[in-house]
C-alpha positions in Angstrom: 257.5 -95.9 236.2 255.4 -94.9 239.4 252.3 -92.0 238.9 254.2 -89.9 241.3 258.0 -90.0 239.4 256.0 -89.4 236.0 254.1 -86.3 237.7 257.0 -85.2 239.0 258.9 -85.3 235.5 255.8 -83.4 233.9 256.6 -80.9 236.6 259.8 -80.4 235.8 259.3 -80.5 231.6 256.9 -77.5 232.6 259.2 -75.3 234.9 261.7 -76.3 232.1 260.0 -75.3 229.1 259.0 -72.1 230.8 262.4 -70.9 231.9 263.1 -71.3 228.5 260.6 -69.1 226.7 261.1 -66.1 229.4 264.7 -66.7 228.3 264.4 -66.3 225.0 262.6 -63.5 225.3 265.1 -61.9 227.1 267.9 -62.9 224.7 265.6 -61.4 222.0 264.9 -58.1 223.9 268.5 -58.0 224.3 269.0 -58.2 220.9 266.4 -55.4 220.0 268.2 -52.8 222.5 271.7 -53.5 221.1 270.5 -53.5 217.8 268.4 -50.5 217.8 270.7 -47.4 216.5 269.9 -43.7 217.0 267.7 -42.4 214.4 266.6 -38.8 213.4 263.4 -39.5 215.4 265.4 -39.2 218.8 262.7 -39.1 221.3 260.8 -42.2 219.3 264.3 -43.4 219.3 264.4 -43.5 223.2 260.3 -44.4 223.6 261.3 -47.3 222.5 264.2 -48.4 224.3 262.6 -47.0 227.3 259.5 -49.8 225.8 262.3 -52.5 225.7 264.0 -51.6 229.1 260.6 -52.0 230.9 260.3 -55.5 228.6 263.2 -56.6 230.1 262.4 -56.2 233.7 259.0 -57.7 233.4 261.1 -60.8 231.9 263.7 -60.8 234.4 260.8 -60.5 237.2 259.5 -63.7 235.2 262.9 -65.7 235.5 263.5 -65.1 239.6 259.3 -66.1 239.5 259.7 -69.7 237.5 263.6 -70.1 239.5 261.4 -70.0 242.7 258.8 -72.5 241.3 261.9 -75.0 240.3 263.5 -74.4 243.9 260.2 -75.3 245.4 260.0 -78.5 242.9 263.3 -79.5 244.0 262.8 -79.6 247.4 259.7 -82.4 247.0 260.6 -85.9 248.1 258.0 -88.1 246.0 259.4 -91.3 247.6 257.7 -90.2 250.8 254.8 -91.3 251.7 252.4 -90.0 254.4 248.6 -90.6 255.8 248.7 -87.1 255.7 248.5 -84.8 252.8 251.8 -82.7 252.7 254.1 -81.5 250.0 254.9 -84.2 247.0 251.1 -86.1 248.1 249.7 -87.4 245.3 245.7 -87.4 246.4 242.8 -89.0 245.0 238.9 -88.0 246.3 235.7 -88.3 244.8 236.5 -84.7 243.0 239.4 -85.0 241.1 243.0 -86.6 241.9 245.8 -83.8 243.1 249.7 -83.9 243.0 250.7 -81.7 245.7 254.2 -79.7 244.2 253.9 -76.5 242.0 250.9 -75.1 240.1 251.4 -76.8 236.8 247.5 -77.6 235.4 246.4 -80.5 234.5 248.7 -83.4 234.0 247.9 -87.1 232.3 249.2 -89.9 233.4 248.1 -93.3 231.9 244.8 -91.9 230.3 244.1 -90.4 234.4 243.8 -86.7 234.6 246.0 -85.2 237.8 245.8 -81.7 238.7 249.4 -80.3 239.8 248.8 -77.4 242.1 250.7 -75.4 245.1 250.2 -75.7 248.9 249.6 -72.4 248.4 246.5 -72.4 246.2 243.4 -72.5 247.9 242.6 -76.1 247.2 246.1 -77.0 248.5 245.7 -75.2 252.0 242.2 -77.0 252.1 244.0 -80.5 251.6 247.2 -80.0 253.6 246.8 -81.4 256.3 244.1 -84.1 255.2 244.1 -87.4 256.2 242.2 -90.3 254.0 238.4 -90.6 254.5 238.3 -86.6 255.5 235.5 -84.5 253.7 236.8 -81.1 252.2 234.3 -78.4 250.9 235.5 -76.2 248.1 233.8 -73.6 246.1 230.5 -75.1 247.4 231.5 -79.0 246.5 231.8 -81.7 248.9 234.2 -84.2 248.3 236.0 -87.1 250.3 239.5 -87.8 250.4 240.1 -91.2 248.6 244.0 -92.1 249.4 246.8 -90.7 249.9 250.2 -91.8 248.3 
């Protein structure tokens, strides 16, 4: 399997596996408000669903975050290839190597270390654009754009 595919498919495991969590934890917030029955506390009683309610909106802010994230992963074309760095580059300089998709962390792939990250981050504005053989300074570190695949 090509570095890109695999990258790709770490990408997607991650988006995955966090969609999954923030949806338990609705399910299980969910759960708590139906669950929890009037007591002779009543204003505890309501602290707490009011503690659950606010829970539940942070999650649900969570889920339309990591939906956006997989939309953006979905529109990446890794069979593309460019001289350019773009969206679904994978880029290797003298620094570290970069896969241009979502912000993920660091990936392995074949004992090599890959850093996933967004166009958006400030390294990825400072390599879109790029083109092999380029210099890029970040965070006072000069480094030289390798290749490009």
């Amino acid at each position: 399997m090509n570095i890109k595919q695999e990258l790709y498919n770490q990408c997607l495991q991650f988006v995955d596996s966090r969609y999954q969590t923030i949806q338990n934890t609705i399910n299980e917030i969910q759960v708590s408000l139906t669950s929890e029955t009037k007591s002779s506390a009543g204003d505890k009683h309501e602290t707490g669903r009011a503690m659950l309610q606010l829970e539940r909106e942070k999650a649900g802010n969570q889920l339309a975050e990591i939906k956006k994230v997989k939309e953006a992963l979905s529109k990446i074309t890794i069979e593309n290839t460019s001289n350019i760095i773009g969206l679904g580059s994978l880029v290797y300089t003298s620094q570290a190597n970069y896969f241009i998709a979502i912000s993920a962390g660091k990936l392995l792939v074949n004992k090599a270390i890959f850093y996933a990250i967004s166009p958006s981050t400030p390294i990825g504005k400072l390599l879109i654009g790029k083109s092999t053989g380029e210099q890029v300074v970040f965070r006072e570190q000069n480094f030289k754009v390798l290749e490009i695949l």
